[in-house]
C-alpha positions in Angstrom: 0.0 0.0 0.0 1.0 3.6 -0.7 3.0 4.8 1.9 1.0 7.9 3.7 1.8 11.6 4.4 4.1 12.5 6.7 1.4 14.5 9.0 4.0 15.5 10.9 6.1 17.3 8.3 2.9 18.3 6.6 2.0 20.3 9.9 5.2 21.6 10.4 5.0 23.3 6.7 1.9 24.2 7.0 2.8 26.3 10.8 5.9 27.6 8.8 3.4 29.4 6.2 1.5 30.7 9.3 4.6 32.1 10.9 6.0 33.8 7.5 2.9 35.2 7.3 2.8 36.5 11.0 6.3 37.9 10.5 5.2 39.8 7.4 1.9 41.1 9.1 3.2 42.2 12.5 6.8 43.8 11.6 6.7 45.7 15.4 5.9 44.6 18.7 6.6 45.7 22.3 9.1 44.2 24.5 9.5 45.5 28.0 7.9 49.1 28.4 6.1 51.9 30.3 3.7 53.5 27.7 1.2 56.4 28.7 -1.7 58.9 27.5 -2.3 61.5 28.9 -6.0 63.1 27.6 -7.2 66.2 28.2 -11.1 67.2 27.6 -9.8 69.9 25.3 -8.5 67.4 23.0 -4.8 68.0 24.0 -2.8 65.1 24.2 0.8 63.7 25.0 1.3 59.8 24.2 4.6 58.5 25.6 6.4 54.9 25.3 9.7 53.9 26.6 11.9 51.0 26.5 11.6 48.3 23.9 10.3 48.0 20.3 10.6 44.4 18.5 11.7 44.6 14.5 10.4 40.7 14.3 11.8 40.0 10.5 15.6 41.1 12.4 15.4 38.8 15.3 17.0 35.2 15.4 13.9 33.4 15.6 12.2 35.2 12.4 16.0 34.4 11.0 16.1 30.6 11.8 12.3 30.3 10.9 12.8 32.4 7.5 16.2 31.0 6.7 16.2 28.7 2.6 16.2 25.5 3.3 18.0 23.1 2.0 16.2 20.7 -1.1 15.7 17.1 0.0 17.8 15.1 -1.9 15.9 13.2 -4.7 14.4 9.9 -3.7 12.4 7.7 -6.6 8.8 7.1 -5.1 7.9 3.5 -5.1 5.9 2.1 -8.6 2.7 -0.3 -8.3 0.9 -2.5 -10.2 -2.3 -2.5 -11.7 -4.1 -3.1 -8.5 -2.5 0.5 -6.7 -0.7 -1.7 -4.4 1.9 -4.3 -5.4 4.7 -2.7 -5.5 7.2 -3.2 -8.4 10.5 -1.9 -10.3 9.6 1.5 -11.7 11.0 1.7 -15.4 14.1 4.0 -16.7 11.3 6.2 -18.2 9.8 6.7 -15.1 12.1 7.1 -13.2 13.1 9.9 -15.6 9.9 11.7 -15.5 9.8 11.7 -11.7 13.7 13.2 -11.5 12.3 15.6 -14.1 9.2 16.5 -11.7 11.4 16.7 -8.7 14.0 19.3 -10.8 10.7 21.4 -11.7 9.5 21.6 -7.9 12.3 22.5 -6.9 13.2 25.2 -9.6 9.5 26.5 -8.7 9.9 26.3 -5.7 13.4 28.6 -5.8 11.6 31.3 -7.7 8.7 31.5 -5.2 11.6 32.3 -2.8 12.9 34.9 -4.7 9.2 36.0 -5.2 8.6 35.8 -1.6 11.8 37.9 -0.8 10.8 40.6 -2.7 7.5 41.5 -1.6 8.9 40.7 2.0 11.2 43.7 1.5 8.9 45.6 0.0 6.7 45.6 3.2 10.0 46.2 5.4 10.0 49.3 3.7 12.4 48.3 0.5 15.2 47.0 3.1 16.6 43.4 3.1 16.3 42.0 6.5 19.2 39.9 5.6 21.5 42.1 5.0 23.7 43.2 8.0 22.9 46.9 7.9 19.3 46.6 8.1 18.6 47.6 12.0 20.9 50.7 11.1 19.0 51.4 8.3 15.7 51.2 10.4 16.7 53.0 13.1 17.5 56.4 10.9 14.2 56.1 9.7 13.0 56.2 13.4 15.7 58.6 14.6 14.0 61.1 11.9 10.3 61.0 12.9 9.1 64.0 14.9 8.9 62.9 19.0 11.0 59.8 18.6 13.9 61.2 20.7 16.2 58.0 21.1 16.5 55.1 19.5 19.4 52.6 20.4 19.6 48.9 18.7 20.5 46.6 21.2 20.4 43.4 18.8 18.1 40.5 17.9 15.6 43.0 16.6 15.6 44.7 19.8 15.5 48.6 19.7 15.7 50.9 23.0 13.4 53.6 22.4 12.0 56.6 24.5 9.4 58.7 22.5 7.0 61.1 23.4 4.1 63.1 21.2 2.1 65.6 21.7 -1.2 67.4 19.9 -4.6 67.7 19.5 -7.1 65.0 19.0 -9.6 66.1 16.6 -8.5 63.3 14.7 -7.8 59.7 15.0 -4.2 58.7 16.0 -2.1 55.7 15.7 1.3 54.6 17.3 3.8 53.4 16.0 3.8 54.8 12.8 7.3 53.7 10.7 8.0 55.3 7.8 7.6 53.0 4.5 6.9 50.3 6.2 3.0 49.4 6.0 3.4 46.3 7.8 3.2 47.5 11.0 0.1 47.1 13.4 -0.6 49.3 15.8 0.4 49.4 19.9 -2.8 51.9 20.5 -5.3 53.5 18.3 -7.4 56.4 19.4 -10.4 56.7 17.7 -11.8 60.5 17.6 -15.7 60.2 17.0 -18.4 62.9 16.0 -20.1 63.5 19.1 -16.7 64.1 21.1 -16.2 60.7 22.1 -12.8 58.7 21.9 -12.6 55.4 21.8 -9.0 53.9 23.1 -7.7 50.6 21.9 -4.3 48.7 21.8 -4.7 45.9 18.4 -1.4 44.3 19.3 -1.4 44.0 22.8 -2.8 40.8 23.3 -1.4 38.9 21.0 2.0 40.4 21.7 1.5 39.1 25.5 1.1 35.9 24.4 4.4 32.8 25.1 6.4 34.0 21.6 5.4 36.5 19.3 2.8 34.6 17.3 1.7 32.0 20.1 2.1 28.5 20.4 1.9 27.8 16.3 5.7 29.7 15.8 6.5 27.4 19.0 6.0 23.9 17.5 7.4 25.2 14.2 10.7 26.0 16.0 10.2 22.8 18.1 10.0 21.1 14.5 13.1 22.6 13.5 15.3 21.9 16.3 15.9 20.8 20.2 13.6 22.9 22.3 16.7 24.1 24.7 18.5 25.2 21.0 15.3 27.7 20.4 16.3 31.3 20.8 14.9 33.6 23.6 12.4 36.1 22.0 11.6 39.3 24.2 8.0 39.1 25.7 5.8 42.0 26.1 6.0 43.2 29.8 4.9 46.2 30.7 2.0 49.2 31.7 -0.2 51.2 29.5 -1.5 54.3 31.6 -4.3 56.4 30.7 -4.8 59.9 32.4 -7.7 62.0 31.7 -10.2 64.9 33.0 -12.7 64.0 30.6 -15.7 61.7 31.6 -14.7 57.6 31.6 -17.6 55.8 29.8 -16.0 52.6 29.8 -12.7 50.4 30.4 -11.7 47.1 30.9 -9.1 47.8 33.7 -9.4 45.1 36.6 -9.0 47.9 39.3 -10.7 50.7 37.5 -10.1 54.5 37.8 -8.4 56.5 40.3 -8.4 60.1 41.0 -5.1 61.6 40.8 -4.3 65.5 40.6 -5.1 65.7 36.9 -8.1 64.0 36.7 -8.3 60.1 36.6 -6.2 57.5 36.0 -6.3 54.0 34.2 -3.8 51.2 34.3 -3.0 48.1 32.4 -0.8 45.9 33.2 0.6 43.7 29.8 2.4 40.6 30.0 2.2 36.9 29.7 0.4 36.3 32.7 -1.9 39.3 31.8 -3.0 39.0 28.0 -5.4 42.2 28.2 -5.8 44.2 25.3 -6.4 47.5 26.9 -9.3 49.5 25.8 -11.7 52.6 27.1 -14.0 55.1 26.2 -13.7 58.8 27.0 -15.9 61.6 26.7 -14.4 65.0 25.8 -15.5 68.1 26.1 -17.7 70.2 23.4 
């Protein structure tokens, strides 16, 4: 009988796919960090995040889990008999035609690569992530953008930042923004509605609390790859979002709630592993 699939292997490629695309659609994520807004009913504002911001195509687990792999040397698949099961010696022609299929995958399979490549760098903002000045490259391009007033690269796609922006929100605001690269989802969106409403969200939060940076799938596809003690330490998200406002809370999903402080009230989320909340509220402004 026909030898089956290798489920296994099958899964493993499969969970690869998943994780390319994961890489590809969530190029930033935090590591450890103190992030804040501060909201006033006027509309003013002054967002600030410091400490770490994860370029995930630059780190040594996109690397290993991105990386060509090597063709599987050709092996001639068994030949059967009329009945689909009795095996038997293939003949010279076809053995030729399956050598000739395997040449053909594989060719594809090198130009779906090279495909692959390109639009990968297209959404990294025309950079190759392979080549060695890359995290430079990336970090001018933060280094340049108004209230981003350090940025350090500390390695394995990890960048030490400390930014802080201010203005007015009578429109809707998103962070991080990163110049020509499209790819990036955002920490918090602020949502600036008709009736004076804002509606505060963080997309990436929760899934960036989460064991690696795109859960348990990335995990067995390492795990598939090599020994679990030989899989590289990805930062985790760890840290506080803190919202300060004097307009009117209308709703949050804090577990403590508000507090008052001196310039109005307070929210606080705590993000991590042990925490996977992704922060949200709804504030009323003034008229």
């Amino acid at each position: 009988m026909k030898n089956l699939p290798n489920l296994r292997r099958m899964a493993a490629a499969g969970l690869a796919v998943m994780l390319s695309l994961a890489v590809a659609a969530c190029f930033v994520m935090p590591g450890k960090f103190a992030a804040s807004l501060d909201l006033r009913k006027d509309g003013t504002f002054t967002y600030t995040y410091k400490g770490e911001m994860l370029v995930i195509g630059l780190t040594k687990f996109a690397e290993i889990a991105m990386a060509p792999k090597k063709p599987a040397p050709f092996v001639a698949e068994p030949c059967y008999k009329d009945d689909e099961e009795t095996e038997r010696d293939c003949t010279k022609a076809e053995l030729a035609q399956q050598k000739a299929d395997y040449d053909a995958k594989q060719q594809k399979k090198a130009a779906k690569d090279v495909e692959d490549l390109e639009l990968f760098k297209k959404m990294f903002g025309g950079i190759d992530p392979n080549d060695p000045k890359a995290a430079e490259e990336i970090a001018v391009r933060m280094r340049g953008q108004h209230g981003w007033k350090s940025v350090v690269y500390k390695g394995n796609g990890t960048y030490e930042v400390d930014i802080a922006i201010s203005g007015r929100l009578d429109h809707d605001f998103t962070f991080p923004t990163i110049e020509r690269m499209p790819g990036v989802t955002a920490f918090l969106v602020a949502n600036r509605r008709a009736n004076g409403e804002v509606r505060i969200d963080s997309p990436l939060m929760q899934a960036a609390a989460l064991t690696t940076p795109m859960g348990n799938a990335a995990q067995t596809v390492m795990q598939s790859k090599m020994p679990a003690g030989d899989i590289p330490d990805f930062p985790m998200a760890n840290g506080t979002f803190t919202l300060t406002t004097d307009g009117v809370i209308l709703a949050n999903n804090t577990e403590k709630g508000a507090k008052a402080v001196p310039t109005g009230k307070q929210l606080t989320w705590v993000v991590s592993g042990h925490n996977p909340i992704s922060p949200y509220a709804l504030i009323g402004l003034g008229n």
